[in-house]
C-alpha positions as CSV (number, residue, x, y, z in Angstrom):
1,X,-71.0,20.1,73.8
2,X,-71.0,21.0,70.5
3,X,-72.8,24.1,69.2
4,X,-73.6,24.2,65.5
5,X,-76.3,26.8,64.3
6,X,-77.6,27.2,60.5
7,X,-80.1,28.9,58.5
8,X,-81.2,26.7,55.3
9,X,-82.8,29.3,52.6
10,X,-83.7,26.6,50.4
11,X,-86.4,28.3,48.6
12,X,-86.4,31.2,50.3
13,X,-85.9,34.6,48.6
14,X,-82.7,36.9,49.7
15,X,-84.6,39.5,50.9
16,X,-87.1,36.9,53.4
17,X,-83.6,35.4,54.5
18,X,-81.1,38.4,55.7
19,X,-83.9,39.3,58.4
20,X,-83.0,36.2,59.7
21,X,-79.8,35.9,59.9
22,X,-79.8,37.5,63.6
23,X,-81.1,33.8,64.7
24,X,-78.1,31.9,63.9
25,X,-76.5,34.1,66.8
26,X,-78.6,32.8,69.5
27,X,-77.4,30.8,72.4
28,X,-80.5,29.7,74.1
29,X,-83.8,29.6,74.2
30,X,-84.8,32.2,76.0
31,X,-82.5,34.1,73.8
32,X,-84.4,33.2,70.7
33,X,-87.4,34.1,72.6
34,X,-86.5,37.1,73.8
35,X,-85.2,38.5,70.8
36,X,-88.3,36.9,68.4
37,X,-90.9,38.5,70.5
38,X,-88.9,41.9,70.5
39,X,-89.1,41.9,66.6
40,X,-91.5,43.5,64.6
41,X,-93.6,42.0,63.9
42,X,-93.2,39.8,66.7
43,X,-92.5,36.4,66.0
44,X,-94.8,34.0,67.8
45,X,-94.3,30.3,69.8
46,X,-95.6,27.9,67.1
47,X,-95.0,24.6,68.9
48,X,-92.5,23.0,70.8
49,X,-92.3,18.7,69.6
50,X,-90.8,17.1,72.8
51,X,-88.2,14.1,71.4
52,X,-87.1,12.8,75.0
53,X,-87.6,14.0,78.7
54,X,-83.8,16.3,77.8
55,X,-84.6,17.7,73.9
56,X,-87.0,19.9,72.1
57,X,-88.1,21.4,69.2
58,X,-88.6,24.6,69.4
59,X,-91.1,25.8,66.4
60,X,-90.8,30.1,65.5
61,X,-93.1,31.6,62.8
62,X,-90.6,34.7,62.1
63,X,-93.2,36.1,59.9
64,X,-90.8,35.4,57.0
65,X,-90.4,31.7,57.0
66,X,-91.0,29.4,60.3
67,X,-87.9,28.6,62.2
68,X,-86.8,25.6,63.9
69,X,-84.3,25.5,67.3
70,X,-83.5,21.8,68.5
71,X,-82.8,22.3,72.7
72,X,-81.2,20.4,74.9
């Protein structure tokens, strides 16, 4: 298995973008949940796009920018 996690701030001001940073970090996704809902303010479950009965998208509006975790 091979874990690769990245934050593209295309577009997105320095100061939106370090807030974020934390989310590169995460494992899982009851990691990311855990620690979005625990921010302030809390980020919130946009959507979740099932691909296939074993992957998801995972759609985050972190207030700053909306963030995007592919699971499997």
């Amino acid at each position: 298995m091979r874990r690769e996690l990245r934050i593209a701030t295309v577009g997105l001001a320095p100061e939106r973008a370090t807030p974020l940073a934390p989310a590169a970090r995460l494992d899982t996704l009851e990691d990311v949940l855990r620690f979005g809902f625990a921010q302030r303010p809390a980020w919130e479950l946009a959507d979740v796009v099932v691909q296939d009965e074993f992957t998801h998208d995972v759609i985050v509006n972190a207030a700053a920018a909306f963030l995007v975790f592919d699971t499997t």
